[in-house]
C-alpha positions as a Markdown table, in Angstrom:
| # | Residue | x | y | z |
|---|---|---|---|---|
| 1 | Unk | 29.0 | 52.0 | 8.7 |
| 2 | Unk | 30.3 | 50.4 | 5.3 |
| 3 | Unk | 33.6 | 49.0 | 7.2 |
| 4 | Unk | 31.2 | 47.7 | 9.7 |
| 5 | Unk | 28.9 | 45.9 | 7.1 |
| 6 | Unk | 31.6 | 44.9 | 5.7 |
| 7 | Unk | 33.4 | 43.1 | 8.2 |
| 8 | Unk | 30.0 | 41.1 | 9.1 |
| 9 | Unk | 29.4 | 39.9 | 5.4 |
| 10 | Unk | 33.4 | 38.3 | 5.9 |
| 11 | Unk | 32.4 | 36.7 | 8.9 |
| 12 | Unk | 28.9 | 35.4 | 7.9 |
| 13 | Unk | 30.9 | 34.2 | 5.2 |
| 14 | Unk | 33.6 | 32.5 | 7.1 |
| 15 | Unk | 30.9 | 31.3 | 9.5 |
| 16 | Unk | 28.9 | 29.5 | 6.8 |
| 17 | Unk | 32.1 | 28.2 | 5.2 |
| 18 | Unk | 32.9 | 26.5 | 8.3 |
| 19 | Unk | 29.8 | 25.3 | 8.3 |
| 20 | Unk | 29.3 | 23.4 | 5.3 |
| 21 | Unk | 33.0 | 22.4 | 5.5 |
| 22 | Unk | 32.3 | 20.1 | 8.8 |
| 23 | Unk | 29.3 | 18.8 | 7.0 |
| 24 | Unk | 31.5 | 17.5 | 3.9 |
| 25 | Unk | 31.1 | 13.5 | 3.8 |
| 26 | Unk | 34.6 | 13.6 | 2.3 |
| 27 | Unk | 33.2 | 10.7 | 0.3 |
| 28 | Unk | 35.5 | 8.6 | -1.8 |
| 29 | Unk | 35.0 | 8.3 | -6.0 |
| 30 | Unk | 33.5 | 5.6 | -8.0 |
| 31 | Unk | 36.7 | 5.0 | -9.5 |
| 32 | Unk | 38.4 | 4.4 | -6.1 |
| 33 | Unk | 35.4 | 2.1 | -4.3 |
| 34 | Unk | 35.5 | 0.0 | -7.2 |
| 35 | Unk | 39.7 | -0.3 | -7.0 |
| 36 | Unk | 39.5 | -1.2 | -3.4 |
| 37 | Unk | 36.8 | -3.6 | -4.3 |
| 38 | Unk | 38.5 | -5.5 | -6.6 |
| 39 | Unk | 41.8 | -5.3 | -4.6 |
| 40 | Unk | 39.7 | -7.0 | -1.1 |
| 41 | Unk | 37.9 | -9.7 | -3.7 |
| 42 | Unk | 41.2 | -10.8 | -5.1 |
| 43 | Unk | 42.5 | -11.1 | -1.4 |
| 44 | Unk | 39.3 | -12.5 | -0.6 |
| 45 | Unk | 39.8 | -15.4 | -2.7 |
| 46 | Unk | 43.3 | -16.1 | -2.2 |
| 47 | Unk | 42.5 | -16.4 | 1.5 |
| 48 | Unk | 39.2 | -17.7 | 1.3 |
| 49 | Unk | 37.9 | -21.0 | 3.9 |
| 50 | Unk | 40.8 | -20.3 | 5.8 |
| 51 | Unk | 40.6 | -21.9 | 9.3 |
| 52 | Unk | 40.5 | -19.4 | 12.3 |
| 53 | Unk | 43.2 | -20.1 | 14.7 |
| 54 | Unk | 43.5 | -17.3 | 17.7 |
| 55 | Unk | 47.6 | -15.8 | 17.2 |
| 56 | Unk | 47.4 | -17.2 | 14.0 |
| 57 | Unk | 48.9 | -15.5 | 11.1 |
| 58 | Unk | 49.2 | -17.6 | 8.0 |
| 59 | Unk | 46.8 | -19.7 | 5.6 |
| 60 | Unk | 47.8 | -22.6 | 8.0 |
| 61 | Unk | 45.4 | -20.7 | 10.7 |
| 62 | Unk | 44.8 | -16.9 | 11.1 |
| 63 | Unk | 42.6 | -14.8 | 13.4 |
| 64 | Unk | 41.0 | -11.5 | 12.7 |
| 65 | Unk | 43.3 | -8.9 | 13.5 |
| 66 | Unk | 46.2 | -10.8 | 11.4 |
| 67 | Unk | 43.9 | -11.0 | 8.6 |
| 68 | Unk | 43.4 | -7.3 | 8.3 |
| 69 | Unk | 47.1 | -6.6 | 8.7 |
| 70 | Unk | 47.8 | -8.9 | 5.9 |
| 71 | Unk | 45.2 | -7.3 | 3.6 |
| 72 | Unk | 45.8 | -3.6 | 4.5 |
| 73 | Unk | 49.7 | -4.6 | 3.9 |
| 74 | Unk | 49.6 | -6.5 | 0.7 |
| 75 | Unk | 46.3 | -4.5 | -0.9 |
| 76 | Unk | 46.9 | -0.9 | 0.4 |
| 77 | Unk | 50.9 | -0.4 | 1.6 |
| 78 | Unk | 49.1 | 0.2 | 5.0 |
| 79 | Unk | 51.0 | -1.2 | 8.2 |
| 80 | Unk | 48.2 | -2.1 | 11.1 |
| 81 | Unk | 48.7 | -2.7 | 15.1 |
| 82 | Unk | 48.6 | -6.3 | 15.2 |
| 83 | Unk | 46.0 | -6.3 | 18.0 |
| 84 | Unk | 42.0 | -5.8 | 17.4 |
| 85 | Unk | 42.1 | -3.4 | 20.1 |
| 86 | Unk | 45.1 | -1.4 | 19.0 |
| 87 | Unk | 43.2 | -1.6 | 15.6 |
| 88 | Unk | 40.3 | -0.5 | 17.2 |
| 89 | Unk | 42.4 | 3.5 | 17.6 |
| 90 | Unk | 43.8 | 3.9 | 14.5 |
| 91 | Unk | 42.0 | 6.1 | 12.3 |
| 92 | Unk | 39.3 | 8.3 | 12.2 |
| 93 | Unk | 35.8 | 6.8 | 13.8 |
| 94 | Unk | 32.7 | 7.1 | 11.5 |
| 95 | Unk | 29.5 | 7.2 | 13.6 |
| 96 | Unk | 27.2 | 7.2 | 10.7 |
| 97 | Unk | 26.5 | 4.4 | 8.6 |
| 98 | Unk | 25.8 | 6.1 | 5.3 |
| 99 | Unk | 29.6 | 7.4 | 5.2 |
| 100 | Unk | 30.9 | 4.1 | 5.7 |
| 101 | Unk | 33.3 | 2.8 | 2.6 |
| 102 | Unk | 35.1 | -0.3 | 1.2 |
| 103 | Unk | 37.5 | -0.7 | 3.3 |
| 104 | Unk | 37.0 | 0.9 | 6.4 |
| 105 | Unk | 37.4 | -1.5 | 9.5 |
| 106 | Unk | 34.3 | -2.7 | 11.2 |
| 107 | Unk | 34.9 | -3.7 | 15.0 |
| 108 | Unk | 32.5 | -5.5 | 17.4 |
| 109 | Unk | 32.0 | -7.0 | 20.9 |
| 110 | Unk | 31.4 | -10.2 | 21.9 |
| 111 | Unk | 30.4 | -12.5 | 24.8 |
| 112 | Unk | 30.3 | -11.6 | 28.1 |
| 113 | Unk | 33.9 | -10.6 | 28.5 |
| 114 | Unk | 33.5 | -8.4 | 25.4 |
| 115 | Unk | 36.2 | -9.9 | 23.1 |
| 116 | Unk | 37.1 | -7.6 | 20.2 |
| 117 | Unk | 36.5 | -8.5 | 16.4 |
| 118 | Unk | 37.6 | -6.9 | 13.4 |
| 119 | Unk | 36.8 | -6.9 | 9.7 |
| 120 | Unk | 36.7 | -5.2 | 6.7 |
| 121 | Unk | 33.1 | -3.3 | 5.1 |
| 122 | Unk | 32.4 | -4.3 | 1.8 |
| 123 | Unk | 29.4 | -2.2 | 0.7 |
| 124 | Unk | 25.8 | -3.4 | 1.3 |
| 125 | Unk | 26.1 | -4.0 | 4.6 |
| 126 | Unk | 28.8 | -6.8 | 4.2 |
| 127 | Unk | 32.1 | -7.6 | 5.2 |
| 128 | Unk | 35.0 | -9.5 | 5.3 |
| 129 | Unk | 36.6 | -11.2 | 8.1 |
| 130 | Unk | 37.9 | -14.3 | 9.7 |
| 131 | Unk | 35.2 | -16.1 | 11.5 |
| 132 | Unk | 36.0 | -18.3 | 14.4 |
| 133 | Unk | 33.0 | -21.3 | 13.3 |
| 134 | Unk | 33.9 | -21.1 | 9.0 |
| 135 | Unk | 37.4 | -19.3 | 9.1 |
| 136 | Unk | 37.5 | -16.8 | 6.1 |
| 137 | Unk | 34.2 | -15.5 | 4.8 |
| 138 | Unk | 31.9 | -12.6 | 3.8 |
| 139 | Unk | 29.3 | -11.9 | 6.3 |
| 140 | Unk | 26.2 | -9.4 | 6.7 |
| 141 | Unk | 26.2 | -7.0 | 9.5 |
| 142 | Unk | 22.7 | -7.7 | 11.0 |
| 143 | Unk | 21.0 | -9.8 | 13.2 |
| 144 | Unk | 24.0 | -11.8 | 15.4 |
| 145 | Unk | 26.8 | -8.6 | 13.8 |
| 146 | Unk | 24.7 | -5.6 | 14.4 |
| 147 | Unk | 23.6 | -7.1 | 17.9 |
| 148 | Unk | 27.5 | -7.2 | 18.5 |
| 149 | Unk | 28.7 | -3.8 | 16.4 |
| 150 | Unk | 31.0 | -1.4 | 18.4 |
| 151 | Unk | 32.4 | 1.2 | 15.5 |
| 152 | Unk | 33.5 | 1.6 | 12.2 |
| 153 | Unk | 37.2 | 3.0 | 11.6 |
| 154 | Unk | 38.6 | 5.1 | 8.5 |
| 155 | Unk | 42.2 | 3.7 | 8.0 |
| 156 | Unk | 42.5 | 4.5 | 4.4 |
């Protein structure tokens, strides 16, 4: 009977381990939000205004997807497909907002033919990206973005 009690407090045990474990937010620290922070800002402002040119991939002209490859490459050593919707696999996907971090990618739809878009989350419901009307800015994700939203993506 001991054995037998036993054995069920080890796997109550390992049951509630397992548990708690999938609930885990695996948050990041304070110390590395505000280091990708100030690594995106500095990019930020180096490429800041920047025209939007569809293929492009310089400060000449760049779309979406080649801005986020130059960021994740020059900010965090991180190689990215060069395509939106290659982008749009990498990863792990993070369903709910409130474990969203600097620096994930955000990904929407848009018009009828559902064209992909890509940026980066700043915090506070804002991110970063290259915008086809005013080329490199900061947006907010509501209104026209949240209408559009697809997923958010955990590269780093």
């Amino acid at each position: 009977m001991l054995k037998n009690n036993r054995f069920l407090l080890k796997i109550l045990l390992l049951f509630v381990l397992i548990i708690f474990t999938g609930c885990s937010s695996a948050r990041i620290s304070e110390r590395e939000r505000n280091e990708r922070t100030a690594k995106i800002t500095a990019f930020y402002k180096s490429w800041k205004g920047t025209r939007y040119r569809l293929g492009g991939t310089t400060k000449s002209g760049v779309d979406c997807s080649a801005l986020m490859q130059h960021l994740y490459k020059e900010k965090f050593s991180k190689k990215l497909p060069r395509t939106t919707k290659n982008m749009a696999q990498e990863g792990d996907k993070i369903k709910k907002p409130n474990y969203w971090e600097v620096g994930d990618l955000v990904f929407f739809k848009i018009g009828w033919r559902k064209t992909h878009h890509v940026g980066v989350y700043l915090g506070n419901n804002k991110f970063m990206h290259a915008s086809t009307s005013k080329g490199v800015v900061i947006s907010e994700i509501d209104g026209y973005w949240n209408n559009h939203f697809w997923q958010v993506r955990k590269v780093l």
